[in-house]
C-alpha positions as CSV (number, residue, x, y, z in Angstrom):
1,X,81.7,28.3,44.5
2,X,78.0,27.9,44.4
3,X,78.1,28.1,40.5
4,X,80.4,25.2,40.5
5,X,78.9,23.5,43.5
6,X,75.1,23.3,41.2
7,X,76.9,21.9,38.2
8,X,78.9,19.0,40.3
9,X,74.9,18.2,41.5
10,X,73.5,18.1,38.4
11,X,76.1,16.0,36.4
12,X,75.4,13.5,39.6
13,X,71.8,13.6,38.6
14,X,72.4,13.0,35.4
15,X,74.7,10.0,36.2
16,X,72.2,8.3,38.8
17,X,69.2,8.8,36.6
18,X,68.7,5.4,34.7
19,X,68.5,4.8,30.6
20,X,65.2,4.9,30.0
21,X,64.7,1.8,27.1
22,X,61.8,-0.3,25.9
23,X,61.8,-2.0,28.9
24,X,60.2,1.5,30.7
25,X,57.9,1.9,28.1
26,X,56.1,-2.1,28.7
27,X,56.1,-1.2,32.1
28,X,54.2,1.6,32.0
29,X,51.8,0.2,29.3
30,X,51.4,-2.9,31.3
31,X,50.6,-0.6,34.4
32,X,48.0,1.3,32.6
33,X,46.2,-0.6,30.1
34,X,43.0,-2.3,30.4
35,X,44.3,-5.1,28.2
36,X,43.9,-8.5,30.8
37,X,46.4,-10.2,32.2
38,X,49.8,-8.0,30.2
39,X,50.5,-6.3,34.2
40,X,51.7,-10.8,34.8
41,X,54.0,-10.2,32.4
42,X,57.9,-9.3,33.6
43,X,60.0,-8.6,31.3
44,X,63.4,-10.6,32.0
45,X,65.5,-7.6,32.5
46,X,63.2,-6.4,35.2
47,X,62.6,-10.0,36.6
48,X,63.3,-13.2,35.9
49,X,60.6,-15.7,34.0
50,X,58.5,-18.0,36.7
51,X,56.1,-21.2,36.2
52,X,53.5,-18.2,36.8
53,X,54.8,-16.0,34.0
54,X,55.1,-18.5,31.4
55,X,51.6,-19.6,32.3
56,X,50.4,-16.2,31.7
57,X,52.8,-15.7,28.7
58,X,51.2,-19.1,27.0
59,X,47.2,-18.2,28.1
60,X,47.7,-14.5,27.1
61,X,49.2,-16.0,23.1
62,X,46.6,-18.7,23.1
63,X,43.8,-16.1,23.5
64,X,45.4,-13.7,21.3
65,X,46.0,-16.3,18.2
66,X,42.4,-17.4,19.1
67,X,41.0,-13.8,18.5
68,X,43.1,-13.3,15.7
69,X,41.5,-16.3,13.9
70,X,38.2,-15.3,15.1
71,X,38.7,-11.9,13.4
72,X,39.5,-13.3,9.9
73,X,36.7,-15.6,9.9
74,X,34.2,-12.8,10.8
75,X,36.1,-10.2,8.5
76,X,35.9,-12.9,5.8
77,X,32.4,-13.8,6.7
78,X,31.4,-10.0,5.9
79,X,33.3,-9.7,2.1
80,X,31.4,-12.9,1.4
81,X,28.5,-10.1,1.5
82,X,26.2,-13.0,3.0
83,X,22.3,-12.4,3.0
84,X,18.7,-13.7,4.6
85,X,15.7,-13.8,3.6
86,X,12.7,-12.0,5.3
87,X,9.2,-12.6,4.4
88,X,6.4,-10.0,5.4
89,X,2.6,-10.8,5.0
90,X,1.0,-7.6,4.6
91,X,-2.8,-6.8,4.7
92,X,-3.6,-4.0,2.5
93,X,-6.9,-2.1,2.3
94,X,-6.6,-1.5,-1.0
95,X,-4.2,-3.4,-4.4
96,X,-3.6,-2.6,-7.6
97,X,-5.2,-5.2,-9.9
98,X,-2.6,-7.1,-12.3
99,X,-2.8,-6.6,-16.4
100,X,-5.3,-9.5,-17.2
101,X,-4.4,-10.5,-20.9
102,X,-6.8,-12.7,-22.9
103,X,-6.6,-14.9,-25.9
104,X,-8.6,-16.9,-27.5
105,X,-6.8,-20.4,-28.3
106,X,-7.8,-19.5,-32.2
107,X,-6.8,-16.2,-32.9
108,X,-7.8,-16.6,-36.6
109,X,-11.6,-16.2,-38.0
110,X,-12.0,-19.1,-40.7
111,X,-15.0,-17.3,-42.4
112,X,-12.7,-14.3,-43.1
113,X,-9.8,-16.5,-44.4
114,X,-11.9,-18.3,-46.5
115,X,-11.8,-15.5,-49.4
116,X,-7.8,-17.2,-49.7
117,X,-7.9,-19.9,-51.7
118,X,-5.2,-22.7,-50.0
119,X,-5.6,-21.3,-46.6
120,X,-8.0,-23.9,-44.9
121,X,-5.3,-25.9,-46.2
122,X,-2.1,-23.9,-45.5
123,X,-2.8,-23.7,-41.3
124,X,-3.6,-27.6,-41.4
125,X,-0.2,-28.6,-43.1
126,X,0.9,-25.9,-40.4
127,X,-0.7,-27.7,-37.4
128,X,1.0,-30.8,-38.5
129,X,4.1,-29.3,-38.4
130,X,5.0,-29.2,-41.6
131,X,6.8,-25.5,-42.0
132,X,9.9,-26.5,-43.9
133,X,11.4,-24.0,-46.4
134,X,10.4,-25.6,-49.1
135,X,7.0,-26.8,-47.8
136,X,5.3,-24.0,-49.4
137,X,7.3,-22.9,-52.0
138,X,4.4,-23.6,-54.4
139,X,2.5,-21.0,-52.5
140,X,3.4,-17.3,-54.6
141,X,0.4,-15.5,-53.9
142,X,1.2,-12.0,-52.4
143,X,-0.9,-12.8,-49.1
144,X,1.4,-15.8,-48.0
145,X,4.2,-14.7,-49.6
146,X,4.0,-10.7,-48.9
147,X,4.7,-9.2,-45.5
148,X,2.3,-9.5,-43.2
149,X,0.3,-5.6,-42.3
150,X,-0.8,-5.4,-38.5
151,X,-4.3,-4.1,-40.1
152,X,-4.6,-7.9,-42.5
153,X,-3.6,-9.4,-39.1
154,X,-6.2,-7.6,-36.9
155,X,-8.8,-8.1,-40.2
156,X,-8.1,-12.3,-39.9
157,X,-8.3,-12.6,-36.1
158,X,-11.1,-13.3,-33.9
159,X,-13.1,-9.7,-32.9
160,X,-12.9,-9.0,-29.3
161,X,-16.5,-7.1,-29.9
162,X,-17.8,-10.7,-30.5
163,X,-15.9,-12.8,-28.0
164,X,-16.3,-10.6,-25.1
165,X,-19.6,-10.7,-24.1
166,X,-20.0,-9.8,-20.8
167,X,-17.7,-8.2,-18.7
168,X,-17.8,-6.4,-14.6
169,X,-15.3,-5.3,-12.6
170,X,-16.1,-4.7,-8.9
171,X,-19.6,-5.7,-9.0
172,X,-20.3,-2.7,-11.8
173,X,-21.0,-3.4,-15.6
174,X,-18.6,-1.7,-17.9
175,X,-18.1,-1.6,-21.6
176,X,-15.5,-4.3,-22.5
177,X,-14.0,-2.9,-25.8
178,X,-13.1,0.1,-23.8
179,X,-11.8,-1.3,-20.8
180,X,-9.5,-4.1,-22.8
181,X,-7.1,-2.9,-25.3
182,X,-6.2,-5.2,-28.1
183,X,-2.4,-6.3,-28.2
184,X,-0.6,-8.9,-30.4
185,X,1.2,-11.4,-28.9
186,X,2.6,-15.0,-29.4
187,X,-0.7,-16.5,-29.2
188,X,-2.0,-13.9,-32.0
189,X,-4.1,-10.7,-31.5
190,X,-5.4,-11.0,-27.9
191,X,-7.0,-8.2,-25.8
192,X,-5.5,-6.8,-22.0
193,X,-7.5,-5.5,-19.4
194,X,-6.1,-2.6,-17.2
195,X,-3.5,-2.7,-19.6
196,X,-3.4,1.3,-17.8
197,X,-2.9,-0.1,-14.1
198,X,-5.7,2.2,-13.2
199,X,-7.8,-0.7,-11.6
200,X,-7.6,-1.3,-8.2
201,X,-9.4,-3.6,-5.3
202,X,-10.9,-2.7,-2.0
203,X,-12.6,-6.1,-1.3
204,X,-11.2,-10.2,-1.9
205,X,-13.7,-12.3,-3.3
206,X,-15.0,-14.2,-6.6
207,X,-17.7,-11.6,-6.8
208,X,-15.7,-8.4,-6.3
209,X,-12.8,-8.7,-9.0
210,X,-13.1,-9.4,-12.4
211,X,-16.0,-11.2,-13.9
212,X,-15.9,-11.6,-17.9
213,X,-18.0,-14.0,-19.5
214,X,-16.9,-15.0,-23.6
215,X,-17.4,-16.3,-26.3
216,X,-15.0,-18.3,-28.1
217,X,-16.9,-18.8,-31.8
218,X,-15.9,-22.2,-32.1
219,X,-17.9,-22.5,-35.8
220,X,-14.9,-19.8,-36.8
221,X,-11.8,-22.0,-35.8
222,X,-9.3,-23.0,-38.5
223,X,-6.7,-25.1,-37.9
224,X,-4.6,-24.6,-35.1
225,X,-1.5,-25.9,-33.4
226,X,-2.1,-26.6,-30.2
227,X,-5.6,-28.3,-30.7
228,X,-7.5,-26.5,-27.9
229,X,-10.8,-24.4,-27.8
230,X,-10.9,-22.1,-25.0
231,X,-8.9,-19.0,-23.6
232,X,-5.2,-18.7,-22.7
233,X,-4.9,-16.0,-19.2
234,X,-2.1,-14.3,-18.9
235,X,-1.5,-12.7,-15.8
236,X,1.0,-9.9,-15.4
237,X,2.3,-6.5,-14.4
238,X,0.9,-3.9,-16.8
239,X,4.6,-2.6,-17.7
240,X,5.2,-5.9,-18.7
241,X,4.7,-7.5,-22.1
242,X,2.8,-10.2,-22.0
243,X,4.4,-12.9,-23.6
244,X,7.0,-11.9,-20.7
245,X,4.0,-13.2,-18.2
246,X,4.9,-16.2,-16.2
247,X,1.7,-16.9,-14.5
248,X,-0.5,-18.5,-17.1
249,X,-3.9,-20.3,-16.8
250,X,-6.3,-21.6,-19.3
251,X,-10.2,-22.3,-19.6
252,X,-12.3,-24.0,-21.0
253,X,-15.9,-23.7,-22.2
254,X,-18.7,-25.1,-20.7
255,X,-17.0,-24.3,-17.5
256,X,-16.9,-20.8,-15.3
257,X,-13.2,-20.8,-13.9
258,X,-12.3,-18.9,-11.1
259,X,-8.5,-17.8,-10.9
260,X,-7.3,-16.9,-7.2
261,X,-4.5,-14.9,-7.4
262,X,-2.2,-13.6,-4.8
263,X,0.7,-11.0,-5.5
264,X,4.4,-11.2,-4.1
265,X,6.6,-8.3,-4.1
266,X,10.6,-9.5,-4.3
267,X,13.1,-7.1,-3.0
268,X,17.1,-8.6,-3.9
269,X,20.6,-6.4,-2.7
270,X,22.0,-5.8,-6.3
271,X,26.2,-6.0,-6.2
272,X,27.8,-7.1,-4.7
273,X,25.6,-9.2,-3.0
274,X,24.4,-12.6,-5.1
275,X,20.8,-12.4,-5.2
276,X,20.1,-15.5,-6.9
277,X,22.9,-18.1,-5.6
278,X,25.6,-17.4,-7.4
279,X,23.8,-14.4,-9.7
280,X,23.4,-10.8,-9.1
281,X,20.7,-9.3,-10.1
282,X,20.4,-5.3,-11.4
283,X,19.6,-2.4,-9.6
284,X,16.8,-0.8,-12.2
285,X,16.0,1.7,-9.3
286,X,18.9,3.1,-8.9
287,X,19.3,7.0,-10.2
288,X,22.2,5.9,-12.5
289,X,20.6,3.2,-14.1
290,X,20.2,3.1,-18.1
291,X,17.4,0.5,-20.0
292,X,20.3,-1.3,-22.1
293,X,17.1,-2.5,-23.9
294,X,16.6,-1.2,-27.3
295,X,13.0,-2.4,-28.2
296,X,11.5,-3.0,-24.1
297,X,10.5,-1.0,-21.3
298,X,11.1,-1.0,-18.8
299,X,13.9,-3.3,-17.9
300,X,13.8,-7.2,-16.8
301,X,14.7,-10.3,-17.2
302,X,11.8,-11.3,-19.0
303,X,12.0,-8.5,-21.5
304,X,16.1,-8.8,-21.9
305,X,15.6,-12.5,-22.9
306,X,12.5,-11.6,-25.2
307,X,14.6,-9.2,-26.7
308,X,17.8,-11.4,-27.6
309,X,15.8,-13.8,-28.8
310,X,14.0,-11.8,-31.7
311,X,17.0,-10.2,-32.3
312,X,18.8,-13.5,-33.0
313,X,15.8,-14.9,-34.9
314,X,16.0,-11.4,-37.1
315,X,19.3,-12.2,-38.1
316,X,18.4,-15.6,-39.1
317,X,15.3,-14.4,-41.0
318,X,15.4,-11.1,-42.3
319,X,12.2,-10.4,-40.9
320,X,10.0,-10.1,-37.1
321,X,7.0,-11.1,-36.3
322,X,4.0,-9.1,-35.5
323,X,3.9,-9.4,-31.6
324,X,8.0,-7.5,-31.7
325,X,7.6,-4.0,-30.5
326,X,10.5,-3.3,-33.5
327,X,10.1,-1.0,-36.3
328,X,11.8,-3.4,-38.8
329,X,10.0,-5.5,-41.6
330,X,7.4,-7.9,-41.3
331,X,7.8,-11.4,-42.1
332,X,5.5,-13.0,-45.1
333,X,3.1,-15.5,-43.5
334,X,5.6,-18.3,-45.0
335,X,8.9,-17.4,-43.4
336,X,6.6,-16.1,-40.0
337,X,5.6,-20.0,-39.6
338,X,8.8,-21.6,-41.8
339,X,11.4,-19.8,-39.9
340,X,10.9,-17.4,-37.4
341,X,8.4,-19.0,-35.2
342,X,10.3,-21.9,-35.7
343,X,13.7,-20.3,-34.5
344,X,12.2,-18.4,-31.6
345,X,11.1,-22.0,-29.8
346,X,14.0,-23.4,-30.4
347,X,16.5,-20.5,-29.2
348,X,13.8,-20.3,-26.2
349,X,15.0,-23.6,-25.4
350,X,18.6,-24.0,-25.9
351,X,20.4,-23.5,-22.8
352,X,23.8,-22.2,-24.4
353,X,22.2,-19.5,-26.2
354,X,20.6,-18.1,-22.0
355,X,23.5,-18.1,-21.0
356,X,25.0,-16.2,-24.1
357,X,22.2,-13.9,-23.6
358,X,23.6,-12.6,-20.3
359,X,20.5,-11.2,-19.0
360,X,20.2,-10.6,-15.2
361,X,17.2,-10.5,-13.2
362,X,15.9,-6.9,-11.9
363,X,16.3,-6.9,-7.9
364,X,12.9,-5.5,-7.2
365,X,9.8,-7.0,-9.6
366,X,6.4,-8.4,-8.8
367,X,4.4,-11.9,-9.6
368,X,1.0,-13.1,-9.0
369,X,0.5,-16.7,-8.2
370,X,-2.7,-18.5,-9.5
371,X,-5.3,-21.4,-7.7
372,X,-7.2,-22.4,-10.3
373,X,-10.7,-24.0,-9.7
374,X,-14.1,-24.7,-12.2
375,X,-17.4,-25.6,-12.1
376,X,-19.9,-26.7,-14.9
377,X,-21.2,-23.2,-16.7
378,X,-24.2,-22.7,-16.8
379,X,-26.6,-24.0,-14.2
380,X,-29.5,-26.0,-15.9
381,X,-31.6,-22.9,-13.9
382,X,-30.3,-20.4,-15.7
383,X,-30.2,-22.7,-19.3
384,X,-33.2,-20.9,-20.8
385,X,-32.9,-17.3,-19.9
386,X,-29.2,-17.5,-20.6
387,X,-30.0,-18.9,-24.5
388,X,-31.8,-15.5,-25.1
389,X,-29.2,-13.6,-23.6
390,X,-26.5,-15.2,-25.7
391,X,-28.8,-15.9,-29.1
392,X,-27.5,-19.5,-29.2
393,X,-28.8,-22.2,-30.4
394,X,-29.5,-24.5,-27.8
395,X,-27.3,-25.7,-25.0
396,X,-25.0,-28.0,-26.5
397,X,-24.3,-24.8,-28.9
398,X,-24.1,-22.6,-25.6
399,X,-21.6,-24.8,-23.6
400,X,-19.2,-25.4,-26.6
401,X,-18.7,-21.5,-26.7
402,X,-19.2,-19.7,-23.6
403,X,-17.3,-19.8,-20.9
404,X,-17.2,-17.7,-17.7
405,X,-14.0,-16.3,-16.0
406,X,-13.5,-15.0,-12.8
407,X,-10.1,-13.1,-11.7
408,X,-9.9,-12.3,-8.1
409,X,-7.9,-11.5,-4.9
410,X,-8.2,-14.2,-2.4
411,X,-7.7,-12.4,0.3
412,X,-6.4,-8.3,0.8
413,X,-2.5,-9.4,1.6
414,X,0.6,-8.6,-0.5
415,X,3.5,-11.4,0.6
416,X,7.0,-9.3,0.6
417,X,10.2,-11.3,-0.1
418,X,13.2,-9.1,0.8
419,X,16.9,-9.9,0.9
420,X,18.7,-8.4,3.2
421,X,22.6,-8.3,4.1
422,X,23.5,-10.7,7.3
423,X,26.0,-8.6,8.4
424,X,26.0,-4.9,8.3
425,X,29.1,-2.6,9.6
426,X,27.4,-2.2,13.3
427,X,26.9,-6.5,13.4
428,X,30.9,-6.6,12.3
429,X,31.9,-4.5,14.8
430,X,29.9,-5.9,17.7
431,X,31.3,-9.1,16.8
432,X,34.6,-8.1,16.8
433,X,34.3,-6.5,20.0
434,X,32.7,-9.1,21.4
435,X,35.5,-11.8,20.1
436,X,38.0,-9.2,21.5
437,X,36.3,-8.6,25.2
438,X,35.6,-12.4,25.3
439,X,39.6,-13.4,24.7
440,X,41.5,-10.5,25.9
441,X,39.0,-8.3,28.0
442,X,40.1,-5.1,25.3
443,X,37.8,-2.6,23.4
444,X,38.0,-0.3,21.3
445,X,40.0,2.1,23.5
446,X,42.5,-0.2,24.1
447,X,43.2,-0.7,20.3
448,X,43.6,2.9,21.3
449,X,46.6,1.8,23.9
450,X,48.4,-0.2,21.7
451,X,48.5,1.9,18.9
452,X,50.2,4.5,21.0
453,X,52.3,2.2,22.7
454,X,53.4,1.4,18.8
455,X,53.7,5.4,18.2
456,X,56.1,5.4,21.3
457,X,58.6,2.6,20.3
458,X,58.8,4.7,16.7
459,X,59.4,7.6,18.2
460,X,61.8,6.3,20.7
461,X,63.8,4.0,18.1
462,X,64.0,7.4,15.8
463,X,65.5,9.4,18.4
464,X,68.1,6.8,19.6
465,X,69.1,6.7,16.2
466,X,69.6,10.6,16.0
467,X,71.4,10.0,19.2
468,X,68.7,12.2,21.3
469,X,67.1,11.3,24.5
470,X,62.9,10.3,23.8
471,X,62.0,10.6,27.8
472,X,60.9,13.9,27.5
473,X,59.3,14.1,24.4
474,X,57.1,10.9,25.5
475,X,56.6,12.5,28.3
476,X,55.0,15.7,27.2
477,X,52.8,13.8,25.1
């Protein structure tokens, strides 16, 4: 009797105990979350929609589709991998001193090239800009038609022994033709100084840098084809090549010219963010990266579009000219001033072929600015003791061939330029959860919520389906 008596109570239970449906699981979401204003919300099968539940139905979507379109914008926003641009003066007690590279604006000595028969003659047509093919085709002798030997080249040119005269660094005297090491370039044979990047400054000031006083042998110019007497400064990292320099000042003699410079230090994200507009630049500090250059080191820009150019003009010619680091043949002084030359300016200018060239900027490189200022050279003071110093003639001789230059830090600061990413993963997310606590009051935990309360309504449409009963196994969870 009591056996049966249990079983009539519990199939009673079982009968009054209501369906539990969706419905059960909003209500007790609503009831729990932290999500504002979801507890105004009735579902229609628990109570019917009011002016006050519509009100609360339309602010909670309008908040909701607001968010939403906050969170694509932002999300968006961050793919677009947007940057800014911090700039950091920095005083420094001490900075490396930048590869000073000096030419003179003739590179050749006319007394040497005087044992050629033609060649006086040869540089003038050349000056004039007459370098056809067939402009010289009446020249056969082996020394314009040959190829050129670095050893005839360095023979021909202007002696650095002669044009550097005087030269301190840091208010001490040193030996100038062991300090500067001679390098050919597009200008000719010119000489660098810490070419080693050994030299550095403790103190700003035209007295405490570089001090070098030349000169220039104007009685040895030949023809030349740019017209100038004076030096060519090329300023520049000592990895660099110079003819990859972009900070370039000239002087002139007669004058003592003092060359300010201050150095900048650029910092870029490489990929994917654009470093230069629409650009990236290459990460040449990364472990992983490889030099694609064959004939530079180490990699930029500068040394990438130096590279494609000769390469291009080799091809044309057949030959390179002495200032390529390539191991390759030497052009004849004909085809060096009749085709390659000649083919390097004008690739160097023809915006199709930069592009074709594909070269992309290193993301972390230095440059040196330039102020440049003069005054006469000498002083009528020092007239007389400087003509025994320098053996000249008189003064007219003195100021047509010696100049003074002076290189210096204008001040012990380094200017820093570095990119850096607008948004990172910690600004995404505090914008998102601002956005989302601004419209709907929820953080992260209530993600949390809803992503169970989506768990629940799977678990409970895959047991109605199975024909089981998902209380108890939401329940227990």
């Amino acid at each position: 009797m009591d056996e049966k008596r249990a079983h009539t109570v519990t199939s009673d239970a079982h009968r009054a105990s209501p369906a539990y449906g969706l419905k059960d699981l909003w209500i007790e979401f609503s009831q729990t979350t932290g999500l504002h204003a979801v507890d105004k919300i009735k579902l229609p099968s628990c109570n019917p929609f009011s002016v006050r539940g519509l009100v609360w139905i339309l602010a909670l979507c309008s908040t909701t589709g607001f968010l939403v379109y906050n969170l694509v914008t932002e999300i968006g926003t961050y793919y677009s991998y947007p940057t800014v641009t911090k700039i950091t003066p920095q005083i420094k007690h001490s900075i490396t001193f930048p590869a000073v590279t000096i030419c003179n604006r003739c590179t050749f000595n006319n007394t040497r090239l005087d044992v050629y028969p033609e060649m006086e003659n040869y540089f003038f047509n050349i000056s004039q800009g007459m370098a056809g093919k067939d402009s010289f085709s009446h020249l056969t002798s082996e020394v314009f038609q040959g190829p050129l030997s670095i050893e005839w080249l360095k023979n021909m040119s202007m002696e650095g022994s002669e044009m550097l005269f005087k030269c301190v660094f840091g208010g001490d005297i040193f030996n100038c033709m062991t300090d500067f090491k001679p390098i050919f370039t597009y200008e000719g044979l010119c000489h660098t100084f810490n070419f080693n990047a050994n030299k550095s400054v403790f103190m700003p000031g035209d007295e405490a840098n570089l001090i070098v006083t030349f000169n220039i042998n104007q009685n040895d110019y030949t023809f030349i084809r740019n017209r100038a007497a004076g030096i060519k400064i090329l300023l520049h990292h000592p990895d660099v090549n110079p003819d990859a320099s972009s900070t370039v000042v000239t002087a002139a003699p007669g004058f003592s010219t003092y060359v300010a410079i201050q150095k900048f230090q650029y910092h870029y994200q490489p990929s994917p963010y654009m470093a230069f507009d629409d650009t990236a630049c290459l990460d040449t500090k990364s472990p992983d990266f490889v030099n694609p250059l064959k004939n530079y080191s180490p990699y930029t820009y500068d040394h990438c579009f130096m590279e494609c150019i000769h390469m291009t003009a080799f091809k044309l010619c057949g030959c390179v000219g002495p200032y390529v680091p390539v191991d390759g043949l030497l052009c004849s002084l004909v085809k060096l001033d009749s085709c390659y030359n000649p083919a390097v300016r004008s690739l160097s200018k023809n915006g199709t072929f930069v592009e074709e060239c594909r070269c992309l900027s290193e993301c972390v490189f230095d440059r040196y600015t330039a102020q440049v200022s003069s005054s006469s050279f000498p002083a009528d003071k020092w007239e007389s003791s400087l003509l025994n110093d320098t053996r000249a003639r008189d003064r007219e001789s003195m100021t047509s061939n010696f100049l003074q230059l002076k290189v210096f830090y204008d001040k012990m600061m380094v200017t820093s330029i570095t990119q850096q990413p607008q948004y990172t993963v910690a600004s995404l997310f505090s914008n998102v959860g601002g956005q989302m606590g601004l419209c709907l009051g929820a953080s992260i935990l209530t993600v949390a919520e809803i992503a169970e309360l989506l768990v629940f309504i799977i678990i409970f449409l895959l047991d109605k389906c199975r024909g089981r009963k998902a209380r108890n196994r939401i329940s227990n969870w």
